[in-house]
C-alpha positions as a Python dict, from the first residue, in 0.01 Angstrom:
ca = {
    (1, 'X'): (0, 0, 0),
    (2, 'X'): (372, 10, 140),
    (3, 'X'): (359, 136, 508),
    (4, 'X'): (619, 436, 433),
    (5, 'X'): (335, 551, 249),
    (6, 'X'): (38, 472, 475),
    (7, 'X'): (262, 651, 756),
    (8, 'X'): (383, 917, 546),
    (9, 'X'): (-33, 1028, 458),
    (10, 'X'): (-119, 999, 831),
    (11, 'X'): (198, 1212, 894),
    (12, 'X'): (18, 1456, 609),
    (13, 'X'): (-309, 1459, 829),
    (14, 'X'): (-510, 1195, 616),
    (15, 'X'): (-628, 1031, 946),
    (16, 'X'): (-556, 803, 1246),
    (17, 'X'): (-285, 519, 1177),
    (18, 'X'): (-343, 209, 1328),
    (19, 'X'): (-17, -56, 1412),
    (20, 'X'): (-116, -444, 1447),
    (21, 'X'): (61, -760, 1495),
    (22, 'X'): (18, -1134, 1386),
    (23, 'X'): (-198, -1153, 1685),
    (24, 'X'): (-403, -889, 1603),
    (25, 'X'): (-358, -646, 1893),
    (26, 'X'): (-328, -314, 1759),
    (27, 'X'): (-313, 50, 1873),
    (28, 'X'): (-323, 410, 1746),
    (29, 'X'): (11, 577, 1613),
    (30, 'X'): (70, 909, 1809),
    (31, 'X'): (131, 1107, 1487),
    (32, 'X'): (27, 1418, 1649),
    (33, 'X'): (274, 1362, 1949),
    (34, 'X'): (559, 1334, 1688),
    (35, 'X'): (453, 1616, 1447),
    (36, 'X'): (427, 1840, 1771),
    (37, 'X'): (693, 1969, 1971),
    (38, 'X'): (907, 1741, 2214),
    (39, 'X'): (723, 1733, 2526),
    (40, 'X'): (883, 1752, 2881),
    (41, 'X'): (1000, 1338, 2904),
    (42, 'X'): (1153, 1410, 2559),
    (43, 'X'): (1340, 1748, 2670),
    (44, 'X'): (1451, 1546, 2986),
    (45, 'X'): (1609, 1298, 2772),
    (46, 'X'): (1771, 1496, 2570),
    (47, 'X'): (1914, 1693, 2819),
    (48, 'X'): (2177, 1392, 2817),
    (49, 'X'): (2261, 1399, 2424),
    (50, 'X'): (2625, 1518, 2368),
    (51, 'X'): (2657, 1643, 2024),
    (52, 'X'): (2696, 1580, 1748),
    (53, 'X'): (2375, 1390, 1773),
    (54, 'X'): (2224, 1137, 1526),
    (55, 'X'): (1887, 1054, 1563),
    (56, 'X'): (1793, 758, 1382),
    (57, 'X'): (1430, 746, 1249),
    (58, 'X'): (1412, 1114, 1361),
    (59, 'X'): (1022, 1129, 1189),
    (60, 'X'): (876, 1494, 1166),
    (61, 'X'): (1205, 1639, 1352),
    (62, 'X'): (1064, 1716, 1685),
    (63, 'X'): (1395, 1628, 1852),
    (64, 'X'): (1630, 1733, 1613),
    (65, 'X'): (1424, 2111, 1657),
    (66, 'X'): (1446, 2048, 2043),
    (67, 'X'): (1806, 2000, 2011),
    (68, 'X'): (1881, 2306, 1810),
    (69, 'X'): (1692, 2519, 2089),
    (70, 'X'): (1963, 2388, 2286),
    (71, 'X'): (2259, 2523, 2002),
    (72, 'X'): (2330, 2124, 1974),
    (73, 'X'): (2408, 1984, 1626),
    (74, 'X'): (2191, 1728, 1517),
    (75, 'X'): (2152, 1504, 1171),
    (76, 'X'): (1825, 1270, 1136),
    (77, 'X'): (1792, 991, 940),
    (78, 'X'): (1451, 850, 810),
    (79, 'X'): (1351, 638, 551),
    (80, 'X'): (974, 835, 469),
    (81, 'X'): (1000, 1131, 208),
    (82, 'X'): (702, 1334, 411),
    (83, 'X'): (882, 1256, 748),
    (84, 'X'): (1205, 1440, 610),
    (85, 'X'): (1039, 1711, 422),
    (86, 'X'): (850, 1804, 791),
    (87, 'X'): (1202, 1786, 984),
    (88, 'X'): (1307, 2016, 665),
    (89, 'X'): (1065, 2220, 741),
    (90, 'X'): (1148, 2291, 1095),
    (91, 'X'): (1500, 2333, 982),
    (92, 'X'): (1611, 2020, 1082),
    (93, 'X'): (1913, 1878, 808),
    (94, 'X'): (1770, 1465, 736),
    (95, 'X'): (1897, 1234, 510),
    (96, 'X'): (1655, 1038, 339),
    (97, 'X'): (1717, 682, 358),
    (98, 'X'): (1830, 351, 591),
    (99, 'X'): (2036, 393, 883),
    (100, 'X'): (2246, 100, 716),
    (101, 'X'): (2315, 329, 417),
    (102, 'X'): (2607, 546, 386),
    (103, 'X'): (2590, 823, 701),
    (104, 'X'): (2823, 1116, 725),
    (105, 'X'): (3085, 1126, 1009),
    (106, 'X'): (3129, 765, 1061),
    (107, 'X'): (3297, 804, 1453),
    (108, 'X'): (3240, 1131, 1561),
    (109, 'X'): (2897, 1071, 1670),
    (110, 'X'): (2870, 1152, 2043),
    (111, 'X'): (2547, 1024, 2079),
    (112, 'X'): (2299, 839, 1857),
    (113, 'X'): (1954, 833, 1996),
    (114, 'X'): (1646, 531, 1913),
    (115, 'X'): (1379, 702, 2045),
    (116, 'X'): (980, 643, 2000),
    (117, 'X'): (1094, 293, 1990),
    (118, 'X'): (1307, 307, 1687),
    (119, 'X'): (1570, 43, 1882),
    (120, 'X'): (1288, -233, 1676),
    (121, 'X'): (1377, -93, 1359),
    (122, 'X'): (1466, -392, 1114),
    (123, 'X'): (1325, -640, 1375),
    (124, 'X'): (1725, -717, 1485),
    (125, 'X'): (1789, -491, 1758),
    (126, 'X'): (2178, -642, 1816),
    (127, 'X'): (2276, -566, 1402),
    (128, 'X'): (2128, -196, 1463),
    (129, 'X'): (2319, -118, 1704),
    (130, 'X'): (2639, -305, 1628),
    (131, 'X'): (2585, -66, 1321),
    (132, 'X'): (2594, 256, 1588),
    (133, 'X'): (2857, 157, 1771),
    (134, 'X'): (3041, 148, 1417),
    (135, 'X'): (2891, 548, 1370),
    (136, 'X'): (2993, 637, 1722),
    (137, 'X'): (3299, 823, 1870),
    (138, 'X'): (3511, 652, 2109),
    (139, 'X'): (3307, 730, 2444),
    (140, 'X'): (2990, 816, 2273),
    (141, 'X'): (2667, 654, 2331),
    (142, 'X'): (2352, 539, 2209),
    (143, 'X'): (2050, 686, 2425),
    (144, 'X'): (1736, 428, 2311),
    (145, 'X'): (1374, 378, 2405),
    (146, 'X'): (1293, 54, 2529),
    (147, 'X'): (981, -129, 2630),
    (148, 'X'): (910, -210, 2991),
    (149, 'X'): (1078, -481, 3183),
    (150, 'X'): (918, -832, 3137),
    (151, 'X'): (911, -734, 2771),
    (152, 'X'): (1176, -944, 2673),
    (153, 'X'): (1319, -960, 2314),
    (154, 'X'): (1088, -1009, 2031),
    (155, 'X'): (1077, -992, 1626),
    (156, 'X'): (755, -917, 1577),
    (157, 'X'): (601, -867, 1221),
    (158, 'X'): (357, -560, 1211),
    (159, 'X'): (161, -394, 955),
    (160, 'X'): (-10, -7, 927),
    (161, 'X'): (-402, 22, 893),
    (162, 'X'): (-593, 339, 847),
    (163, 'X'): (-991, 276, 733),
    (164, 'X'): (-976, -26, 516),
    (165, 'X'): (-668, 12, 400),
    (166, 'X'): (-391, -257, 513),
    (167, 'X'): (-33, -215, 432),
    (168, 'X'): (251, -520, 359),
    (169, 'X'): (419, -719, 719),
    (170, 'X'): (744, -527, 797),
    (171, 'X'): (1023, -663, 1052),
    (172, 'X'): (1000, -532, 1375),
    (173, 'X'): (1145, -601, 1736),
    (174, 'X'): (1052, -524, 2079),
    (175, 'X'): (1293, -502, 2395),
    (176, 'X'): (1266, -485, 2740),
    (177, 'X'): (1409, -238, 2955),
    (178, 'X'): (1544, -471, 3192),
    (179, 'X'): (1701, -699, 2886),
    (180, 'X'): (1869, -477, 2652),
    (181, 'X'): (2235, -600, 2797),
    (182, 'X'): (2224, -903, 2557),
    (183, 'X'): (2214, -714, 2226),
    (184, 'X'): (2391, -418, 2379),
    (185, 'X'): (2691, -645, 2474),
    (186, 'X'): (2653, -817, 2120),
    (187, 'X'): (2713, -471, 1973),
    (188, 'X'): (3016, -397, 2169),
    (189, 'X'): (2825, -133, 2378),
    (190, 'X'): (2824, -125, 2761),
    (191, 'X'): (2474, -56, 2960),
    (192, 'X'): (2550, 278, 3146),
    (193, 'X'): (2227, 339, 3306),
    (194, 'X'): (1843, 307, 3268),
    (195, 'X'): (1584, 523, 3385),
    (196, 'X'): (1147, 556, 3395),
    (197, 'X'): (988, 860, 3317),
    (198, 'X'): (673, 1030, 3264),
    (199, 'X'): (532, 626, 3217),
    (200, 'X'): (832, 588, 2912),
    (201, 'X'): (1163, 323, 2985),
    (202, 'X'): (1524, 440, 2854),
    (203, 'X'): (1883, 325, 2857),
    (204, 'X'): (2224, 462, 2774),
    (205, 'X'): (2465, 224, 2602),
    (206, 'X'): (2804, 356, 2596),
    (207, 'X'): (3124, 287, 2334),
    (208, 'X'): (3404, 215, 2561),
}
């Protein structure tokens, strides 16, 4: 099974979703965290979105609803058909697809957020958001979820269980709070500020 699918049927409420690496330390997916509402370290954070906002692998739409609340425009982008059709649901407007695909309003972003972790998408954190910084407005900034200091940066290669079902390796990265300068600078993208809360490590890179 491809893991857009094994994600997509826990996202559907077909059970617990389990990530893993190559070294076999795994833990539980917290679908029901995403399907639900933003909670408070995810209304704190957005707090400093400037709209238009893209949220790249927005999932079930929790911030895109969040920011709506607020009157804020917001467009997700996800790659899993039942992750869109849930932000749909909520009223959220998704494309379906790769953030390296065509997106709308190619610099007049004013923020692009890589929450939940989503900065490891593709396993090549510098490429992702060279591609951002490409989507942003002069000024704008990319707000992204990192991993706590000491991390460092890591491709890792993961893969989705749920029961005895096992999905394909997929590309996958991990960074540090304390060392997402490197790719940032590789990107073209300034480190404005990071911040801890509620347990969770963020940073604002900014277009100059």
């Amino acid at each position: 099974m491809m893991a857009i699918e094994l994600y997509g049927a826990g996202l559907a409420g077909d059970g617990p979703v389990v990530v893993r690496d190559e070294a076999g330390s795994g833990r539980r997916l917290p679908l029901e965290h995403w399907i639900g509402p933003a909670g408070v370290a995810d209304e704190r954070v957005l707090q400093r979105a400037r709209g238009p906002v893209l949220d790249v692998g927005c999932g079930p739409g929790r911030h895109l609803d969040a920011l709506a609340r607020r009157g804020i425009e917001g467009l997700g982008v996800d790659v899993s058909p039942v992750a869109v059709r849930l932000a749909r649901e909520r009223g959220a407007t998704v494309l379906r697809g790769s953030i390296f695909d065509r997106v709308p309003g190619a610099g007049r972003w004013n923020t692009a957020l890589l929450l939940d972790g989503n900065v490891g998408i593709g396993g090549r954190p510098a490429a992702l958001l060279a591609r951002l910084a490409l989507l942003l407005a002069p000024g704008g900034a990319v707000i992204a979820e990192l991993d706590p200091p000491g991390a460092g940066i890591a491709g890792l290669r993961l893969r989705l269980e749920a029961g005895h079902t096992r999905t394909e390796w997929f590309a996958w990265a991990q960074v540090g709070a304390d060392a997402i300068e490197r790719p940032a600078r590789a990107a073209g993208l300034g480190v404005r500020e990071r911040w801890h809360d509620d347990g969770r490590w963020f940073a604002e890179l900014a277009r100059p």
